[in-house]
C-alpha positions in Angstrom: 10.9 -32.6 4.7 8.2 -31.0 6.7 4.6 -32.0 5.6 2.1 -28.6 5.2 -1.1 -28.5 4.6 -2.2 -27.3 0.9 1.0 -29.1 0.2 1.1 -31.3 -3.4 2.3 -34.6 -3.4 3.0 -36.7 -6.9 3.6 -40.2 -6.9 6.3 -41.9 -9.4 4.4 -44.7 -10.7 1.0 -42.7 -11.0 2.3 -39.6 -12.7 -1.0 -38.1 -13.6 -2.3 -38.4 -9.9 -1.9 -35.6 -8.0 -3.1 -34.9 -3.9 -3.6 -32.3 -1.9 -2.7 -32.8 1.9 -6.1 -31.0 3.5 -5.7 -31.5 7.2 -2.8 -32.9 9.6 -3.3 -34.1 13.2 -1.7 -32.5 15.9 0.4 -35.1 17.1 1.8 -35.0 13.1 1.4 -38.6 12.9 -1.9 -39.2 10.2 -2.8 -36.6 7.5 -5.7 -36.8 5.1 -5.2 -36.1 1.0 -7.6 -36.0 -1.6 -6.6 -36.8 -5.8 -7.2 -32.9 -6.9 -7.8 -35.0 -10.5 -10.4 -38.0 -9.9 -13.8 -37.6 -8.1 -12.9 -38.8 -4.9 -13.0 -38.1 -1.4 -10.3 -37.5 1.1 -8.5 -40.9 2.5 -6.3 -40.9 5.7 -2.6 -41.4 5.2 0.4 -41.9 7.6 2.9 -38.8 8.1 5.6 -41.2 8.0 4.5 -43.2 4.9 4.3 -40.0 2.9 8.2 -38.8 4.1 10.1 -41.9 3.5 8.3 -42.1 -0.3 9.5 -38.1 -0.6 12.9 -39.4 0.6 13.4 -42.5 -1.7 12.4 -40.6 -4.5 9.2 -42.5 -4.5 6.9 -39.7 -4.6 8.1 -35.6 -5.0 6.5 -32.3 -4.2 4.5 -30.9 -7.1 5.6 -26.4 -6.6 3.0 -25.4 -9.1 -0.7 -25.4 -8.2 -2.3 -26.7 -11.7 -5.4 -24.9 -9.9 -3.9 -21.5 -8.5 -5.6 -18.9 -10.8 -4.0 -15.2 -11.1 -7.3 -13.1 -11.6 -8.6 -9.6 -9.6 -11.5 -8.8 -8.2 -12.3 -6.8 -11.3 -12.0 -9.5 -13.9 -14.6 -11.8 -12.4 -17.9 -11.7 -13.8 -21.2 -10.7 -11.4 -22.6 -14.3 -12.2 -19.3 -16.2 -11.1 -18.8 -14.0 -7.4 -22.6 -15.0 -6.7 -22.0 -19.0 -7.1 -18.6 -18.3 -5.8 -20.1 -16.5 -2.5 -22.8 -18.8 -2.1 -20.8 -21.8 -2.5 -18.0 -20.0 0.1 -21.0 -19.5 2.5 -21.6 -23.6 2.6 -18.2 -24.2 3.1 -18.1 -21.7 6.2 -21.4 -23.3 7.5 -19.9 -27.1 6.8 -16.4 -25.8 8.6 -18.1 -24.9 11.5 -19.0 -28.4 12.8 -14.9 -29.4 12.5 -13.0 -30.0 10.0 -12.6 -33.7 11.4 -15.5 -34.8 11.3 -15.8 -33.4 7.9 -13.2 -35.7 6.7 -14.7 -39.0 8.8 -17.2 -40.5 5.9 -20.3 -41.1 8.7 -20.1 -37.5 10.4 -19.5 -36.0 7.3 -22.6 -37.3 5.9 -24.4 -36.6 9.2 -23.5 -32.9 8.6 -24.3 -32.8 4.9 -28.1 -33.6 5.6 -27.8 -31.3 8.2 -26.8 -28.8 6.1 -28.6 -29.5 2.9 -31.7 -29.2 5.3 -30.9 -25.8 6.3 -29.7 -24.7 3.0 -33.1 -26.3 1.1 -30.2 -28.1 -1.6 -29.7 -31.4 -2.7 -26.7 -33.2 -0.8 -24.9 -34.3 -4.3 -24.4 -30.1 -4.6 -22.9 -30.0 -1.2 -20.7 -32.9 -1.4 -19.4 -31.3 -5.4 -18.7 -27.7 -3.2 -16.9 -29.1 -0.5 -15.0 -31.4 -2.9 -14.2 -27.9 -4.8 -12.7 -26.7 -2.0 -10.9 -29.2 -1.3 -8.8 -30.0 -4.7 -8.7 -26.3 -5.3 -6.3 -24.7 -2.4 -9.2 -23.9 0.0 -9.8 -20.5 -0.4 -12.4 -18.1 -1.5 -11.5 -17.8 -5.7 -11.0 -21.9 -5.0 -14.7 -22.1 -5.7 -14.6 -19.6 -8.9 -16.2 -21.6 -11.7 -14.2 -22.2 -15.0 -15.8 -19.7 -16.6 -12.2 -17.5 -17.3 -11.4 -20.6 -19.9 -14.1 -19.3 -22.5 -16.1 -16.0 -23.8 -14.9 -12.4 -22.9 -14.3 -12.3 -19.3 -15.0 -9.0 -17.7 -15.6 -7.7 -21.0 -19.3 -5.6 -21.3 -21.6 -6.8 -24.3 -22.3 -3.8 -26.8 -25.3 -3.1 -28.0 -26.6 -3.1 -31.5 -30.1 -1.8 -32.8 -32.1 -4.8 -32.3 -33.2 -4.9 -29.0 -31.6 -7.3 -26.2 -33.0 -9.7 -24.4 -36.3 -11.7 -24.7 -39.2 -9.7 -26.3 -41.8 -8.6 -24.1 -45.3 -10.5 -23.3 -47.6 -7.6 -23.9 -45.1 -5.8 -26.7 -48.1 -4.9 -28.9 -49.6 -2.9 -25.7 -46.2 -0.9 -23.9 -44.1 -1.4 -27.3 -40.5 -3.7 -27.8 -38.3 -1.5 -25.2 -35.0 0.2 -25.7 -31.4 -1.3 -25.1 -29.4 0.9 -22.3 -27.1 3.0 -23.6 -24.2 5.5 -21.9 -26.5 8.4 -22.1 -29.0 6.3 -20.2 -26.2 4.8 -17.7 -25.2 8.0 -16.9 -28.7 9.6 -15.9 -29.3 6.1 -14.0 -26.4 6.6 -11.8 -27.4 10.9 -11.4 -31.0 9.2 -10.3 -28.9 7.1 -7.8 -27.0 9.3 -6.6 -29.7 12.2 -6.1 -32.3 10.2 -4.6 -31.4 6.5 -3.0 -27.9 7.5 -1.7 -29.0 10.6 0.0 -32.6 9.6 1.6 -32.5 6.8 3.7 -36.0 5.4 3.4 -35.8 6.1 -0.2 -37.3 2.4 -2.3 -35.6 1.6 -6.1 -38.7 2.1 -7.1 -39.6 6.3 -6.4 -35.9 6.3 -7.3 -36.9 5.1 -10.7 -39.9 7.5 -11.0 -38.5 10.2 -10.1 -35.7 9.6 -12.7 -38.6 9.1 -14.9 -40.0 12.3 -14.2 -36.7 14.6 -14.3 -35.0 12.5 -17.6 -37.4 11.2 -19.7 -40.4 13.5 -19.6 -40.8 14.0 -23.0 -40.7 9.9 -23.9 -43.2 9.2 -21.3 -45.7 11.3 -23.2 -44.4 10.8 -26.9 -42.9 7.3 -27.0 -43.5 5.3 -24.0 -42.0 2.4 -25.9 -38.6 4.3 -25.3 -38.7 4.1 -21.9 -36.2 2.0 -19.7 -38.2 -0.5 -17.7 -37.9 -0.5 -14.0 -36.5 -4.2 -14.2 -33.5 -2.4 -16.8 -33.1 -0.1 -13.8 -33.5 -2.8 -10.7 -30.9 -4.9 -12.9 -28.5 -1.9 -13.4 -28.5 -0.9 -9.2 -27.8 -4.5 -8.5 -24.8 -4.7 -11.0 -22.9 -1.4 -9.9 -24.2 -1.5 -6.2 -21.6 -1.1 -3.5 -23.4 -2.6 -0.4 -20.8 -1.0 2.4 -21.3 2.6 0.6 -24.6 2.1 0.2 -25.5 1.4 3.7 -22.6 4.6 4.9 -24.5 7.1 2.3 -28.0 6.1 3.6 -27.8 5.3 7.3 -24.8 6.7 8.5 -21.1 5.7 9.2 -21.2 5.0 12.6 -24.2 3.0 12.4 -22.4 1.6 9.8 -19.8 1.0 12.0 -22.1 0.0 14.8 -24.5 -3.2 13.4 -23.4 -3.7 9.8 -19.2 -3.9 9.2 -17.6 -7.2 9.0 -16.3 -8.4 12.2 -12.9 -10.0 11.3 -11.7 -10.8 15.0 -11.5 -14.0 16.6 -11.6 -14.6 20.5 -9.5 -17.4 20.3 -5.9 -17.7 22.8 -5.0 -21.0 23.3 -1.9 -21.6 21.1 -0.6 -24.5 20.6 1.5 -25.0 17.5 4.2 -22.8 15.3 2.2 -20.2 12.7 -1.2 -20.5 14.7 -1.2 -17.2 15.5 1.3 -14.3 14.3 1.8 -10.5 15.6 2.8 -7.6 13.1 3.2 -3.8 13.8 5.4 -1.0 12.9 7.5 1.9 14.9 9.2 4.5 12.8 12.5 4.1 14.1 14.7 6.9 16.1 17.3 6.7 13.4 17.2 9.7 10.5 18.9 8.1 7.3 20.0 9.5 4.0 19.5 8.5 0.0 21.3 5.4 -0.9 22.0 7.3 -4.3 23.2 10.5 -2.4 24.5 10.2 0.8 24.8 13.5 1.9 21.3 13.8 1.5 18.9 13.3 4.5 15.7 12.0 3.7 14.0 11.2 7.7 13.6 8.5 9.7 12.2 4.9 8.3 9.3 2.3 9.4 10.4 -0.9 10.9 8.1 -3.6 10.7 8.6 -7.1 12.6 6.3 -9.7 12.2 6.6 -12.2 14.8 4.9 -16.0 15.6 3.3 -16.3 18.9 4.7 -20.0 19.6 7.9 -20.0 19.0 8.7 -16.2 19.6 10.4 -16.4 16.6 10.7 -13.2 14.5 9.0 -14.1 10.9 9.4 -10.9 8.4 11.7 -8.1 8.6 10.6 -5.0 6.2 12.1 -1.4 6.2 10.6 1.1 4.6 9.8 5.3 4.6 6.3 5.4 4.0 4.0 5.4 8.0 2.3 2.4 9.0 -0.1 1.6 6.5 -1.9 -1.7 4.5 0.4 -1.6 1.8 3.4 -1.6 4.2 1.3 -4.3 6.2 1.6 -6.7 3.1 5.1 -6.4 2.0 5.6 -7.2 5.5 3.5 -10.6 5.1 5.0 -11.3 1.8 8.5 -11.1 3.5 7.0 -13.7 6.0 6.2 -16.7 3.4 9.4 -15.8 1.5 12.6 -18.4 1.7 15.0 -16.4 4.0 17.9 -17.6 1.8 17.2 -16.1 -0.8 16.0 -13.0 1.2 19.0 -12.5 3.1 21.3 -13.2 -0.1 19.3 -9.8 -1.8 21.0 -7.8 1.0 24.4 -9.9 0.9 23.9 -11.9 3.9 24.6 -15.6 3.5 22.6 -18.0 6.0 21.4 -21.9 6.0 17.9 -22.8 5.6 18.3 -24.0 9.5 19.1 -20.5 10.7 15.7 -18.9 9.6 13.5 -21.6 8.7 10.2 -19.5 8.3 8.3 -19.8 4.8 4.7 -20.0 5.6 1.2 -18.5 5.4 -0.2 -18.1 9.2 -3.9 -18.9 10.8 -4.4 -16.0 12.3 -2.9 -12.7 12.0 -2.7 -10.1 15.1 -2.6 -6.5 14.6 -3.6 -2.8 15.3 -6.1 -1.1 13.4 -3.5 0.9 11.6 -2.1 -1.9 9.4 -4.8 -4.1 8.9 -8.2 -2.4 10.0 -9.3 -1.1 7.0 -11.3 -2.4 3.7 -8.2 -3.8 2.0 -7.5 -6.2 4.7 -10.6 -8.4 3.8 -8.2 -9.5 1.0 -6.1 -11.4 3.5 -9.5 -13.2 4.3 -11.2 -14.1 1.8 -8.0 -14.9 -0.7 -5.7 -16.4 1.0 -8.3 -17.7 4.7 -6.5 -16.0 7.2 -8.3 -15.0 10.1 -7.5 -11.6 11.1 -7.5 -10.3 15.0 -7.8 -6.1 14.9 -5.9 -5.0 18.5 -7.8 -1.6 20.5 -6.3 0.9 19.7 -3.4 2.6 22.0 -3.7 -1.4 24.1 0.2 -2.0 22.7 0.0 -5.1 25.3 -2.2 -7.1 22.9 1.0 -7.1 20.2 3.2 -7.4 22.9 5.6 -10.0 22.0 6.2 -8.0 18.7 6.1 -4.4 21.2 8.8 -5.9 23.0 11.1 -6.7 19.6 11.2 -3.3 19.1 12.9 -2.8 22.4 14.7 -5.4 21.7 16.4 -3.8 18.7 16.8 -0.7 19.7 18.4 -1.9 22.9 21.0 -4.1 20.4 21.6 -1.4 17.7 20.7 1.9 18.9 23.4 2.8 20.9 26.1 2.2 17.8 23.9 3.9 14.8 25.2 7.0 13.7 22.2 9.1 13.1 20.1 7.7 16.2 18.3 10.1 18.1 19.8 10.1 22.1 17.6 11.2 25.3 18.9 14.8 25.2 17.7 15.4 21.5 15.7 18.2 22.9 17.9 20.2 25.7 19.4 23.5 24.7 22.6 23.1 22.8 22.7 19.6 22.4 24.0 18.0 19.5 21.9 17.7 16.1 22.2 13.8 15.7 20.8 14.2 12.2 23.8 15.5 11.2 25.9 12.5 11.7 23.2 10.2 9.9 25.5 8.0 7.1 23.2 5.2 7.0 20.8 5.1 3.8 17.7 2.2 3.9 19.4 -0.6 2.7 21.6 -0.5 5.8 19.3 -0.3 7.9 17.9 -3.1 6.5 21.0 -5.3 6.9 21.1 -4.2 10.6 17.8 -5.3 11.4 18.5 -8.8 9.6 21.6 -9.4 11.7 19.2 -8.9 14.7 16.6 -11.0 14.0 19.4 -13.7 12.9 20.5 -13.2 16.1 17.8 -13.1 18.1 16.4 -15.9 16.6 19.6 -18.2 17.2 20.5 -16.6 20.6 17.6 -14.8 22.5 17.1 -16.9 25.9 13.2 -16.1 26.5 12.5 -14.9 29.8 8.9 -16.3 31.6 8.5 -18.8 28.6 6.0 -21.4 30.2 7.3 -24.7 29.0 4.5 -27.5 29.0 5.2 -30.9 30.3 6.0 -32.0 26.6 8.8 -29.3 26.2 9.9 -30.1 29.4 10.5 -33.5 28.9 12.0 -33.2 25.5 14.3 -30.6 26.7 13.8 -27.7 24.4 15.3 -24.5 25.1 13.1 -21.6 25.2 15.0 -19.8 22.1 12.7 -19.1 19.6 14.1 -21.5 16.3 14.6 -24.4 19.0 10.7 -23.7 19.9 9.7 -23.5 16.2 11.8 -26.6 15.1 10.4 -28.3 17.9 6.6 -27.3 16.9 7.2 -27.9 13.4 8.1 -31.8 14.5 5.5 -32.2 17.4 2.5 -29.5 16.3 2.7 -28.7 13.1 -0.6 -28.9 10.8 -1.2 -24.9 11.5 1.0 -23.4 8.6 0.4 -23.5 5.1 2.1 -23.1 1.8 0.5 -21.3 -1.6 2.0 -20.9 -4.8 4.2 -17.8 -5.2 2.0 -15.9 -8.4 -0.7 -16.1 -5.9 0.8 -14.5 -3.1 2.3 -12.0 -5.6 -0.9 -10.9 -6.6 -2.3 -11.0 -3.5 0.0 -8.9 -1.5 2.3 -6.8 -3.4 0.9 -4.1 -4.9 -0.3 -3.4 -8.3 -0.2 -0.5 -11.3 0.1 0.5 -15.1 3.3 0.5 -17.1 3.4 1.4 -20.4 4.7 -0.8 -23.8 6.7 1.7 -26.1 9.5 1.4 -28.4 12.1 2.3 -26.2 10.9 -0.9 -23.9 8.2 -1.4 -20.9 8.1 2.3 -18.9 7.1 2.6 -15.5 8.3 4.8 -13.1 10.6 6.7 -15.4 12.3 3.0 -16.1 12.8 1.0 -18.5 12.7 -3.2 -18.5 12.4 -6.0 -21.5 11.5 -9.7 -20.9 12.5 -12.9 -22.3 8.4 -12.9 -24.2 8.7 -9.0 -25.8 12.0 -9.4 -27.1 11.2 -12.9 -28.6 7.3 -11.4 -30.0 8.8 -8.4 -30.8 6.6 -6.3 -28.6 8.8 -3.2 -28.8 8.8 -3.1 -32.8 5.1 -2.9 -33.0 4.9 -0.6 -30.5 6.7 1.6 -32.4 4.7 0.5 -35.4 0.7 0.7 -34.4 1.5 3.5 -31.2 2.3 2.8 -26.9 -0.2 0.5 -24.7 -1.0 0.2 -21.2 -0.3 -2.9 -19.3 -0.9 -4.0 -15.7 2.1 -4.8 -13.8 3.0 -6.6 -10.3 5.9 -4.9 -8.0 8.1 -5.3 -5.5 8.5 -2.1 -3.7 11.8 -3.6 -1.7 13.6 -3.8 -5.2 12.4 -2.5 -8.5 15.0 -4.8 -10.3 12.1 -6.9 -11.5 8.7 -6.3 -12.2 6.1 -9.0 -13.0 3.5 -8.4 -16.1 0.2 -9.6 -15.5 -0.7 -12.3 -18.5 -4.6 -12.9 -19.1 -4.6 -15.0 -21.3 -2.6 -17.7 -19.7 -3.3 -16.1 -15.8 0.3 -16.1 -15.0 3.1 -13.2 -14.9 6.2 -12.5 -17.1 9.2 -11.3 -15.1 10.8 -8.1 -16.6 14.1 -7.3 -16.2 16.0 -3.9 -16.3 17.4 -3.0 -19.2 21.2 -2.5 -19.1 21.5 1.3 -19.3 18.7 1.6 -16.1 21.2 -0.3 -14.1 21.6 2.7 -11.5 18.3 1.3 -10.1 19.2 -2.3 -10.1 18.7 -3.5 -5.9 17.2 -0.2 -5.1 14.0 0.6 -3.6 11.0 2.4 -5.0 11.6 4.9 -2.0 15.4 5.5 -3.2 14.4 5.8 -6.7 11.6 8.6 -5.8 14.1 10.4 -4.1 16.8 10.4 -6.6 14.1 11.7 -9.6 12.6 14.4 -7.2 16.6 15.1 -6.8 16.8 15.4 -10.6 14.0 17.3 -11.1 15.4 19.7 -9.4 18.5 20.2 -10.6 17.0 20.2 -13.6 14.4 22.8 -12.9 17.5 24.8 -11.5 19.2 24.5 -15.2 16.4 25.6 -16.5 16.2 28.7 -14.7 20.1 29.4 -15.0 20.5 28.4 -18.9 17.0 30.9 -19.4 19.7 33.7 -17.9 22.5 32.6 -20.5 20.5 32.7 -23.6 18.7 36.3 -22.5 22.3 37.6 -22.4 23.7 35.6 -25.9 20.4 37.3 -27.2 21.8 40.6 -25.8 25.4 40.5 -26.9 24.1 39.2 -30.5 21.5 42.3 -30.8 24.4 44.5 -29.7 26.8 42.8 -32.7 24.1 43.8 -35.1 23.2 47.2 -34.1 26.8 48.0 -34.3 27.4 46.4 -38.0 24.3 48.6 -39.0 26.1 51.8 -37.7 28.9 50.3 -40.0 26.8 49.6 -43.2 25.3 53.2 -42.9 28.7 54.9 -42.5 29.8 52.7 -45.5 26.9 53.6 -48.0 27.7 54.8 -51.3 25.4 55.3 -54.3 26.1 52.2 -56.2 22.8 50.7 -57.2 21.5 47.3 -55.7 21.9 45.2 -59.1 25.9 46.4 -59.1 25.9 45.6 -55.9 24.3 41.9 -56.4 26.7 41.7 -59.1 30.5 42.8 -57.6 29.3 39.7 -55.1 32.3 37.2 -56.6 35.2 39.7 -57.4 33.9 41.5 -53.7 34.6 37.5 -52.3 37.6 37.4 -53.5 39.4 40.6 -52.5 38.0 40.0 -48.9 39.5 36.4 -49.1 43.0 38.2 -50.3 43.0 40.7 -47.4 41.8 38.1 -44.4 44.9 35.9 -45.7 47.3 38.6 -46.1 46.6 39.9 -42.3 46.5 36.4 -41.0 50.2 36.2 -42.4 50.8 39.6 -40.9 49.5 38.5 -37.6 51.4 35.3 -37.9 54.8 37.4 -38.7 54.4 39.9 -36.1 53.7 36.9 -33.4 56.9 34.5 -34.6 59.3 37.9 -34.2 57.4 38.9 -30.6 58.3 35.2 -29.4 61.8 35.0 -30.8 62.1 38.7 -28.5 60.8 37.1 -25.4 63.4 33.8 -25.9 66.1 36.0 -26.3 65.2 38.3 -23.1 64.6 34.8 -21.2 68.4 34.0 -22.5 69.9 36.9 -21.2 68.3 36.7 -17.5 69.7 33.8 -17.6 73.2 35.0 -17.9 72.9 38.1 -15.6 71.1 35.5 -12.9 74.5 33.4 -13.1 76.7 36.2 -12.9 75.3 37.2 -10.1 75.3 34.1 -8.9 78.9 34.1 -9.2 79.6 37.2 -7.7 77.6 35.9 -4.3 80.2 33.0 -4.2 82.8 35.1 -4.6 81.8 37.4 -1.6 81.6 34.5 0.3 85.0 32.7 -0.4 86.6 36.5 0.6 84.6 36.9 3.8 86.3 33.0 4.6 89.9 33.9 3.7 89.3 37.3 5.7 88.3 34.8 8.9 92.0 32.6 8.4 94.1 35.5 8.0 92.7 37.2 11.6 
């Protein structure tokens, strides 16, 4: 087994010890691990050491983090980001000066003073960060404090009528203050928006009075003591502030732009090991496909995405998809990179080894064009899971061009035998409409780009690879999965693993489902889990009324979708329930499609079944106004109680004459078919007499013929 860095290694006679490889040479002979349990620091182990214990059984790999934490953005409290930042902004300072030295105990206390100097701390805070860090998975919610294990997390304090908060020095002068309710929160944020976002010299505190001035005139003069202080407001900016909109709305977006957004990029070339440095981009391909769900529908042409490792050439993440190049996109892309290709290929029937595709790993560095990546989402990729990102200029294809060139690559394997593809005379007069002939729905294409990168990666000789010395002299061949398994074995230390909850949340992307009797709904479907059946989640829904949940998805496959659980921090996989199987193994796209196709035909039933039952209506009026000619015609003087009262002898007769012209009709239809058996009968006969009379003028005409 290849060691990775973040990996977890267990030892069999220490069960409760648990470490956390941090850093591995590149030479992979020496790695360093710290106990993510006791409060220790990192000690240097031997590569080799650690893989014979994982072989004899002496030691295993530990899959799930007991530190990975599934929590958003939104569920962390103001107070834990702020010690989480700061404490993320020591680490980057203390990562700056190597992460070697860090680990040797004399340079690393070197650097601590250092940096405890700049910082104005204590080095026993430093030391309890970096150690953080360390045991935790080395990223930026690594350094969240425990604070999710108790009180109401997220959750906004209400108030009651006594007021919040210390009381005031001087309350016997400016009175006890008011708490801040959502009439106040509301004129606060008018204030905001009126005065500091649009002015761009504009202070908190003219924002303040002239709030003060337009909202609460009449309290200033008759109950000052009613009055929100301008700390209540300073406190209130702070909380809600959006720094990046803030500085847009008052300076500008291209100064913005200019001096203030986060640079992501990194300068850095030099590539030395497998998952150091990965390309991604996306073409929509010149291939128009239909629906999986109707294939004589045509639905356009789909987005290819290859993501691709710099090294090795190999090709890491295949995703298809309909939707243009975009974050989202981006992401399922990634997450396709650190999935097991086994169990990836198997989803589209494709059986492979392990050995053929051996890619499951988070990258250092990402490459791409400012369409995928360049945009406020991608700080995610960052700051949750430390990957550097490198944004491309845009319309400079050559900086992606290892992943440029797959493209070509595939279209010069494939394009010339898909059905569908669009040729070089697509636009001369009279040429043939190649959308016509499209029979290939997303999936397929799919498969076909699968095969490809199989291939490619098993069989592509790389032209102009520049072999070092090292490669030279072990003889690798430049195809990419001999260049990766030889980097894995020489260089590795670059790629690195993470739990699977936390990638889910990370990259796929998120929304609302809804708990009903019928089952969990989103998207028009309907899935169950192991937990609701068992807690009978369905029942009470039907009981106390429907509630929203928030849900995880896989856009590739809507088979499964993954509930978020606050409470523990971990997801519950839901399963389709057995009469939604029409969208087991589809995608989301294929599923849109086939419920826009629906509502269609349904809207179309609508309008013809509106027709029908304007024309019953019609034939039904016309039934009536011609019984109320009748019952006119019919009308005698016979007064309404003798009428009410002839009701069972009048029921009674009118049985009598309906049976006796049923047994009429009945008669008159038994004689009329005995009449038409008998005429059958005698065509019959005159058919075979003259029948016989044929053959007879035939055997004459043959005697005639002997006798001459």
């Amino acid at each position: 087994m290849i060691l990775t860095t973040n990996m977890l290694i267990k030892y069999k006679d220490d069960s409760n010890s648990i470490e956390r490889i941090i850093w591995i040479n590149e030479v992979y002979t020496s790695c360093f691990l710290i106990n993510i349990y006791d409060d220790t620091l990192p000690r240097l182990k031997k590569v080799e050491e650690i893989e014979d214990a994982l072989t004899v059984g002496d030691a295993s790999v530990v899959s799930d983090d007991p530190f990975s934490i599934i929590i958003t953005e939104d569920e962390i409290t103001e107070k834990a980001k702020v010690i989480r930042d700061n404490a993320w902004e020591t680490v980057n300072i203390l990562l700056q000066h190597g992460v070697e030295k860090l680990l040797i105990s004399k340079t690393r206390n070197e650097i601590i003073r250092q940096v405890s100097g700049e910082l104005r701390t204590n080095n026993k805070k430093i030391i309890r960060i970096l150690k953080r860090f360390w045991k935790r998975g080395m990223y930026l919610n690594s350094l969240l404090p425990d604070y999710y294990k108790c009180g109401g997390l997220g959750v906004e304090k209400k108030s009651g009528n006594k007021k919040r908060g210390r009381p005031r020095k001087m309350g016997d002068i400016v009175g006890e203050g008011t708490n801040i309710d959502e009439d106040t929160k509301q004129k606060f944020q008018l204030a905001v928006m009126k005065y500091y976002y649009r002015q761009s010299n504009v202070t908190v505190r003219f924002t303040y009075e002239q709030m003060i001035k337009e909202f609460f005139k009449d309290e200033l003069e008759n109950s000052p003591d009613k009055l929100p202080s301008y700390n209540q407001f300073l406190y209130w900016v702070r909380k809600n502030e959006n720094i990046s909109e803030q500085i847009i709305k008052r300076r500008g977006k291209r100064r913005y732009e200019l001096q203030y957004r986060p640079v992501l990029g990194s300068v850095q070339q030099e590539v030395r090991s497998p998952g150091q440095k990965v390309q991604i981009d996306s073409t929509t391909t010149d291939l128009f496909i239909v629906s999986e769900f109707d294939r004589q529908a045509i639905i356009g042409r789909g987005t290819l995405y290859f993501v691709k490792d710099v090294f090795s050439r190999m090709v890491l993440s295949v995703h298809v998809c309909l939707e243009g190049p975009s974050f989202e996109q981006a992401r399922i892309a990634l997450m396709n990179m650190v999935e097991n290709k086994v169990d990836f290929c198997k989803r589209f029937g494709i059986d492979i080894t392990e050995d053929e595709w051996p890619s499951a790993h988070l990258p250092e560095c990402i490459v791409a064009d400012r369409a995928e990546l360049l945009s406020n989402a991608s700080t995610i990729l960052t700051d949750q899971l430390n990957i550097k990102i490198e944004n491309s200029a845009p319309y400079r294809g050559d900086f992606k061009s290892l992943v440029e060139k797959q493209f070509s690559i595939f279209n010069g394997q494939a394009k010339s035998l898909l059905p569908g593809a669009i040729q070089s005379d697509y636009q001369i007069r009279g040429a043939k409409d190649y959308r016509l002939s499209s029979v290939l729905c997303l999936k397929d294409l799919a498969k076909i780009a699968i095969r490809c990168a199989i291939y490619y990666n098993q069989s592509h000789v790389i032209e102009g690879y520049i072999r070092d010395e090292e490669m030279i002299e072990a003889g690798v061949e430049p195809i990419p999965v001999k260049l990766w398994e030889w980097g894995m074995k020489n260089r590795a230390g670059r790629l690195r693993e993470i739990s699977k909850q936390q990638l889910m949340l990370t990259l796929l992307p998120t929304a609302k489902a809804t708990i009903n009797g019928h089952g969990i709904k989103w998207k028009g479907m309907y899935y169950s889990s192991a937990r609701a059946l068992k807690e009978q989640w369905f029942v009470k829904a039907r009981m106390s009324g429907s509630y929203k949940v928030s849900i995880t998805y896989d856009p590739r496959d809507v088979s499964f979708i993954y509930l978020h659980d606050k409470d523990t921090h971990t997801f519950e996989r839901c399963f389709l329930l057995e009469h939604q199987s029409r969208y087991k193994d589809k995608t989301i796209e294929d599923v849109q499609h086939l419920q826009e196709s629906e509502q269609r035909i349904k809207q179309k039933s609508k309008t013809s079944g509106l027709k029908e039952k304007i024309s019953l209506m019609e034939e039904v009026e016309a039934i009536v106004k011609e019984a109320e000619k009748q019952s006119k015609r019919d009308r005698t003087n016979v007064s309404k109680n003798q009428r009410l009262k002839g009701i069972k002898d009048n029921r009674k007769k009118e049985i009598d004459r309906v049976r006796n012209e049923q047994v009429q009709e009945d008669h008159a239809s038994l004689i009329s078919n005995q009449e038409q058996e008998k005429r059958d009968e005698t065509a019959k006969v005159i058919d075979f007499s003259d029948d016989l009379l044929l053959i007879r003028k035939f055997q004459q005409k043959g005697l005639g013929k002997k006798n001459e």
